[in-house]
C-alpha distance (Angstrom), angle and dihedral (degrees) to the residues before:
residue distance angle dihedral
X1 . . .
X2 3.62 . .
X3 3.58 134.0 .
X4 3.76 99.9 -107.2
X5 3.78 93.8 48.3
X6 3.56 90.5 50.7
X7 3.40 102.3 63.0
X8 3.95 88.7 44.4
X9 3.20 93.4 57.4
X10 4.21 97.8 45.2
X11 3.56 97.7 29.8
X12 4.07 96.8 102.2
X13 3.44 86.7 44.7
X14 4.01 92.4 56.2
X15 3.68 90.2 40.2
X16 3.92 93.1 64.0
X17 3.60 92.4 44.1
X18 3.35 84.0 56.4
X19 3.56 89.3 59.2
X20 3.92 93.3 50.3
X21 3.45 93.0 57.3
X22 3.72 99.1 52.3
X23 3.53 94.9 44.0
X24 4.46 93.9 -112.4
X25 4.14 83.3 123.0
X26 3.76 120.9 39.7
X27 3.97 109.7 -133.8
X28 3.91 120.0 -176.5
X29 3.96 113.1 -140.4
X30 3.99 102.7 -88.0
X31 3.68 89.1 55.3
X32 4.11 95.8 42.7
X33 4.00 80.2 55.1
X34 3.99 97.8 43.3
X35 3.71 83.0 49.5
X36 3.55 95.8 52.8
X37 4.03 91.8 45.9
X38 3.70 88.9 58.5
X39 3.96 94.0 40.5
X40 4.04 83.0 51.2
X41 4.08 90.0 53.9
X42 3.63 97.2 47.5
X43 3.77 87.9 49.7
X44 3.13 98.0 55.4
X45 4.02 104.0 50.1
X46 4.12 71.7 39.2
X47 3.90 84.0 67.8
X48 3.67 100.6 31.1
X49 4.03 95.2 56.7
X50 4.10 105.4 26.2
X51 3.62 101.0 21.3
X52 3.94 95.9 165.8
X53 3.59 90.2 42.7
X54 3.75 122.3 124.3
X55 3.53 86.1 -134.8
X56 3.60 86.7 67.2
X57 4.45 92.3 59.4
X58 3.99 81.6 46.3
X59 3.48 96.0 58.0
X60 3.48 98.9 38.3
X61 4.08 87.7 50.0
X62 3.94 92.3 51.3
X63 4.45 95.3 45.3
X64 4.23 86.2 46.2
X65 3.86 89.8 48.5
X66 3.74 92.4 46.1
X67 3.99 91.6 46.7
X68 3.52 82.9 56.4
X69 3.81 96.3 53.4
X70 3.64 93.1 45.3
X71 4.06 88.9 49.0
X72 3.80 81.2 50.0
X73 4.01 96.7 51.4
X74 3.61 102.9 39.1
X75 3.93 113.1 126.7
X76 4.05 89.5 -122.6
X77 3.50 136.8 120.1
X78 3.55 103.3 -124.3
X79 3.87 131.5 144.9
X80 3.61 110.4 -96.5
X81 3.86 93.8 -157.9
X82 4.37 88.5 56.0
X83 3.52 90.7 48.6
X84 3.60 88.6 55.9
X85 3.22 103.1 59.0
X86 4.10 99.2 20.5
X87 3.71 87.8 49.2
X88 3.71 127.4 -0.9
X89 4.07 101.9 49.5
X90 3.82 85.1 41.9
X91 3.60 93.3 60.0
X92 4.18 97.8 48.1
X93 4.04 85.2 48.6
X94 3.82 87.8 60.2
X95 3.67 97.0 51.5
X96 3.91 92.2 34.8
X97 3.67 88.6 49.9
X98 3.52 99.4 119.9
X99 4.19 94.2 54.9
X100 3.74 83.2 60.0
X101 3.80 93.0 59.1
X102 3.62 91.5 46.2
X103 3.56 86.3 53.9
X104 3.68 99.0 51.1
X105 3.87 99.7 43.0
X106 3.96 85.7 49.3
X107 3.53 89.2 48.0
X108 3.95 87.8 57.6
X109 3.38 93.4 43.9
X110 3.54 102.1 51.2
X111 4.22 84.7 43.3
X112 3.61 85.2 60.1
X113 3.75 101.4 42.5
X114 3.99 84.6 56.2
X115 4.07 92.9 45.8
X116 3.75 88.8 53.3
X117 3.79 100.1 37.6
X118 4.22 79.7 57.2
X119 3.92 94.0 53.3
X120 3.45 93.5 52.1
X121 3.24 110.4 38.9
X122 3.84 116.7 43.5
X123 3.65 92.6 -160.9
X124 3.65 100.7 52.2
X125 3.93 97.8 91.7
X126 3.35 94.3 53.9
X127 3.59 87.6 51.1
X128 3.91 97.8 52.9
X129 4.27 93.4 35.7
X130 3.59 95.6 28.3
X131 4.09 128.9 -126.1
X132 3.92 96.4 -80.3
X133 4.25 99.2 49.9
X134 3.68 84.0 46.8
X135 3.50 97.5 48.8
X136 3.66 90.8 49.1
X137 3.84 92.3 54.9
X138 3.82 89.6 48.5
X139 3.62 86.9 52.4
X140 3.82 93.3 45.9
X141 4.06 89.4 43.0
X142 4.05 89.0 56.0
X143 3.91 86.6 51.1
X144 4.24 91.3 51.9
X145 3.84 97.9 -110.4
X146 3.29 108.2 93.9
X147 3.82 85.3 175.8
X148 3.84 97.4 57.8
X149 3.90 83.6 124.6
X150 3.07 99.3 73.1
X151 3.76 96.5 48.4
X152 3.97 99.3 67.1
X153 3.52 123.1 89.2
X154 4.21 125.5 45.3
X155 3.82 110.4 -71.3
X156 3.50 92.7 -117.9
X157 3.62 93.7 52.5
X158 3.61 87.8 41.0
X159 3.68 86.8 62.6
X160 3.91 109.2 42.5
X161 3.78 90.2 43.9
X162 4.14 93.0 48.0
X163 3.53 83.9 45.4
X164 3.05 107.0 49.2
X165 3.94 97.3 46.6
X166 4.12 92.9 50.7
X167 3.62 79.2 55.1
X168 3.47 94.3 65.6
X169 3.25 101.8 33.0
X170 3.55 88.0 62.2
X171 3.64 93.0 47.0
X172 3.95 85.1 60.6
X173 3.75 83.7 60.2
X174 3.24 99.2 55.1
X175 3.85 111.8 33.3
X176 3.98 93.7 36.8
X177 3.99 83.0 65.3
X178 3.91 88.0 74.6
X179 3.85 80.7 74.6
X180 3.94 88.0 75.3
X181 3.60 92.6 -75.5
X182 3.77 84.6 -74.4
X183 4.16 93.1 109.6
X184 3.86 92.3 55.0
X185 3.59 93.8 50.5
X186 3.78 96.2 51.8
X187 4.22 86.6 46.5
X188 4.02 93.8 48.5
X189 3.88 90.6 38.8
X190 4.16 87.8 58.1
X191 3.46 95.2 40.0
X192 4.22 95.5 52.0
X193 3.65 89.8 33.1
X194 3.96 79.4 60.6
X195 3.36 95.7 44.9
X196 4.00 96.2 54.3
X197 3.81 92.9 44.0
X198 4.22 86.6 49.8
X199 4.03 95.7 48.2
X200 4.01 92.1 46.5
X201 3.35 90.4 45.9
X202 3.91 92.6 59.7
X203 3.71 87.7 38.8
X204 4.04 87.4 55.4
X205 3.26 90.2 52.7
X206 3.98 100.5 52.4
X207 4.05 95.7 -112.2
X208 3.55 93.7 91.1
X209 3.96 95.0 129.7
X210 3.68 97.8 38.0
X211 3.85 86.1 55.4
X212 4.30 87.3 42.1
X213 3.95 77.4 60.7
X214 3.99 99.2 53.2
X215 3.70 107.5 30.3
X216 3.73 101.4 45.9
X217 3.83 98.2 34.0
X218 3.92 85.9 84.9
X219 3.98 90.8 13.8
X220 3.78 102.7 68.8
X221 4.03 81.3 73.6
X222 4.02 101.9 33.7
X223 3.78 87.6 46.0
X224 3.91 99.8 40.8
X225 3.80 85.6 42.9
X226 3.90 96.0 59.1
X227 3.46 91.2 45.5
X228 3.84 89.7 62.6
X229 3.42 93.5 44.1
X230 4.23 89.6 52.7
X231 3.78 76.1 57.5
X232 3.46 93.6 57.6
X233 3.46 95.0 49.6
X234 3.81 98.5 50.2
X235 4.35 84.2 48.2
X236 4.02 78.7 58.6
X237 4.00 95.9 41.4
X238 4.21 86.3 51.3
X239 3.80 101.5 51.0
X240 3.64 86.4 59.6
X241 3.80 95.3 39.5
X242 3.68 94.1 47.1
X243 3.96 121.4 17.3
X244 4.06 90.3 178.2
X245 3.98 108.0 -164.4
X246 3.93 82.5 -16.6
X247 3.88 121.7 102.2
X248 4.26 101.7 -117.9
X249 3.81 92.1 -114.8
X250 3.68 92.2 49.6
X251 3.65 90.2 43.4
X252 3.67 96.4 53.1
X253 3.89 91.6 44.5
X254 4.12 85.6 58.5
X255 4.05 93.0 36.9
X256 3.92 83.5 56.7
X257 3.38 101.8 40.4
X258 3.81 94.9 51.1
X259 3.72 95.2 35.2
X260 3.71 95.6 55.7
X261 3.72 95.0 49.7
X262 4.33 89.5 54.8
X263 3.59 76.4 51.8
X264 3.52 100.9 49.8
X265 4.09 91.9 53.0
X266 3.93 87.6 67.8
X267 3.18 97.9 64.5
X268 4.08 97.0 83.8
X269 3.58 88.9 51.3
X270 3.41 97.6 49.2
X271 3.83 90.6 48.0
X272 3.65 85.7 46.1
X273 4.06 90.8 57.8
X274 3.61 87.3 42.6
X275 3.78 82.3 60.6
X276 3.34 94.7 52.7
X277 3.03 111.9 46.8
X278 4.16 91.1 44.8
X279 3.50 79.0 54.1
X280 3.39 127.9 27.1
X281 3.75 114.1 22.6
X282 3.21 99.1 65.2
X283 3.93 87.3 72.3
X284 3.77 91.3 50.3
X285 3.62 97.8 112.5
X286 3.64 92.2 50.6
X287 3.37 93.3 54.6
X288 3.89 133.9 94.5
X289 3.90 114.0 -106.4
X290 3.32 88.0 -124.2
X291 4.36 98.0 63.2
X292 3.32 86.8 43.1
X293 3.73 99.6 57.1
X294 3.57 88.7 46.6
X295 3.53 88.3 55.2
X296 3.60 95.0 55.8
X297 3.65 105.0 37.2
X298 4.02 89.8 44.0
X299 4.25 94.4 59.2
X300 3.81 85.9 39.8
X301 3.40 98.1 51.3
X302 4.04 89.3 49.2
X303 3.75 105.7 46.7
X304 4.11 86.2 41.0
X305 4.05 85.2 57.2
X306 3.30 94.2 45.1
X307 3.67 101.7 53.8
X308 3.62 103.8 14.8
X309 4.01 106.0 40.6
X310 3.80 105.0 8.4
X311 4.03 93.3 72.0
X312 3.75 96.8 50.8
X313 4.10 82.2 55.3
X314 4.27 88.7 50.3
X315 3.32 89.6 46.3
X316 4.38 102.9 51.4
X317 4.23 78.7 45.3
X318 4.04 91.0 56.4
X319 3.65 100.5 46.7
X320 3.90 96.5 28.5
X321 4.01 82.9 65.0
C-alpha cells in the first residue's frame, strides 16, 4: 500500500486517538489499551514499509503518549513520583532524543569556541570572569590550592546558595527557549563559553588536573544537568517553531507539558551537585586522586545512564509488551 493511501485510510482513526490523549474524548482503561494495541500495529507496518517517513515519528509520538495515559489510568497503587522518573520522563527522552544531541554537540562546540577564544587572546578570561575572580585564583594558584574558592563560606551556606543559583540558571535554559529557542541558546552559549575560557585558564597556568579534581567533582552533574535542561528548552522553542500535523496552540501546550517534566527530573541532580560541591569539593585537594576520580566518574556514569541509556531500555520494555 502506499504512503498516501495509508494515511487516508487511518487518518480518522489517528484523529480520535488524538482526542484520547488530550483528554477531548473520555476513554476508560480497556479502551486506552485496545487503542494503543492498534496504534502499536499500524506502527509497525508504519516502520516496515516507510521507515524514514514522518509518519513513522507521528506514530511513534501518538502510541508513547497513549502508554503514558494508560500508565496514568491504571487502577494500581503505584507511586506517582517512581513512575515519573522510572517511567514517564524516560519515555519523553526517547522521543526527544534528538534535542538532547543537539544539546550535547552545542555544548562541545560552544566549550571549544571558549578554549580557543582563551589561547588566542590573553585577555579574554578576564573578560568572561572579570579582573577580580581571576586575580583571586592567581592568588589562590601561588598559594597551591587552586580551589581555595570553593572553600569559603559555611558548607551549608555553601550549599543552599550554589543550589539555589544552578537552579536558576537552569531555569534560564529552559523558560528563555519560549523565545524560539533563541534565549536558551544565548544562556548555554555564555555559560560553556565560560566554562572553556575557565578550564584553559587552569590548564595555562599548570594546575589543570588539580582544578579537573575540584570543578568537575560536583560538575559532571551541574554541567550534564544544564545541558538537559538546554534540551528542554529547545523541545519548547520547536513546538512553537514547528507544530507538524499539530495545530501551534496545541503543539505548544504538548511541547510545554513534556518539556517541563524533562526539566523537572534535573532537579535532584542539580541539588545533588549543589551538595557536593557545598560539601565535598572543598576537600578536593586533600584528597587522594584516586576518591576523587571515583567521585567523578561515579555521578557521571549515573546521570549519563539515566538520560542517555536508561530511556532506550524503557522504551524496548513499552513496545516489546
Amino acid at each position: 500500500m502506499r504512503e498516501v493511501a495509508f494515511i487516508k485510510q487511518n487518518k480518522e482513526k489517528w484523529l480520535e486517538f488524538e482526542l484520547a490523549i488530550f483528554g477531548k474524548a473520555k476513554k476508560n482503561p480497556d479502551e486506552l489499551a485496545n487503542l494503543y494495541i492498534q496504534m502499536m500495529n499500524d506502527l509497525s507496518y508504519a516502520q516496515t514499509y516507510y521507515p524514514k517517513s514522518k509518519t513513522v515519528i507521528y506514530l511513534n509520538y501518538l502510541a508513547s503518549q497513549i502508554y503514558q495515559k494508560i500508565y496514568k489510568t491504571k487502577r494500581t497503587e503505584k507511586n506517582r513520583l517512581i513512575e515519573f522518573f522510572k517511567t514517564e520522563v524516560p519515555l519523553l527522552l526517547y522521543d526527544y532524543r534528538r534535542y538532547l544531541l543537539y544539546a550535547f554537540v552545542l555544548f562541545f562546540l560552544t566549550v571549544g569556541i571558549g578554549v580557543v577564544s582563551a589561547i588566542y587572546d590573553q585577555n579574554f578570561v578576564r573578560l568572561i570572569l572579570g579582573d577580580y575572580y581571576v586575580n583571586m585564583t592567581l592568588e589562590n594558584i601561588k598559594k597551591g590550592n587552586p580551589m581555595a574558592v570553593y572553600g569559603s563560606g559555611s558548607n551549608w551556606g555553601s550549599f543552599i546558595g550554589i543550589t539555589m543559583n544552578n537552579l536558576y540558571v537552569g531555569a534560564r535554559c529552559y523558560i528563555y527557549g519560549i523565545f524560539f529557542g533563541i534565549g536558551t541558546f544565548y544562556i548555554f552559549l555564555q555559560n560553556c563559553i565560560m566554562l572553556g575560557s575557565f578550564q584553559y585558564f587552569f590548564y595555562e597556568q599548570n594546575v589543570f588536573w588539580k582544578s579537573v579534581r575540584g570543578i568537575w567533582i560536583h560538575g559532571s552533574m551541574e554541567i550534564f544537568a544544564i545541558v538537559i535542561e538546554t534540551a528542554a528548552g529547545f523541545i519548547l522553542g520547536a513546538s512553537i517553531l514547528f507544530p507538524k500535523t499539530f495545530s501551534r496552540i496545541n503543539s505548544f501546550k504538548i511541547g510545554f507539558k513534556n518539556s517541563f517534566k524533562i526539566f523537572l527530573s534535573t532537579f535532584p541532580f542539580t541539588i545533588s551537585a549543589g551538595f557536593l560541591e557545598g560539601f565535598i569539593t572543598r576537600y578536593s585537594i586533600q584528597m587522594p586522586n584516586w576518591l576523587s576520580s571515583f567521585i567523578i566518574l561515579f555521578t557521571l556514569s549515573i546521570i549519563s545512564f539515566y538520560y542517555l541509556i536508561y530511556p532506550f531500555i524503557v522504551h524496548k520494555k513499552t513496545t516489546s509488551i
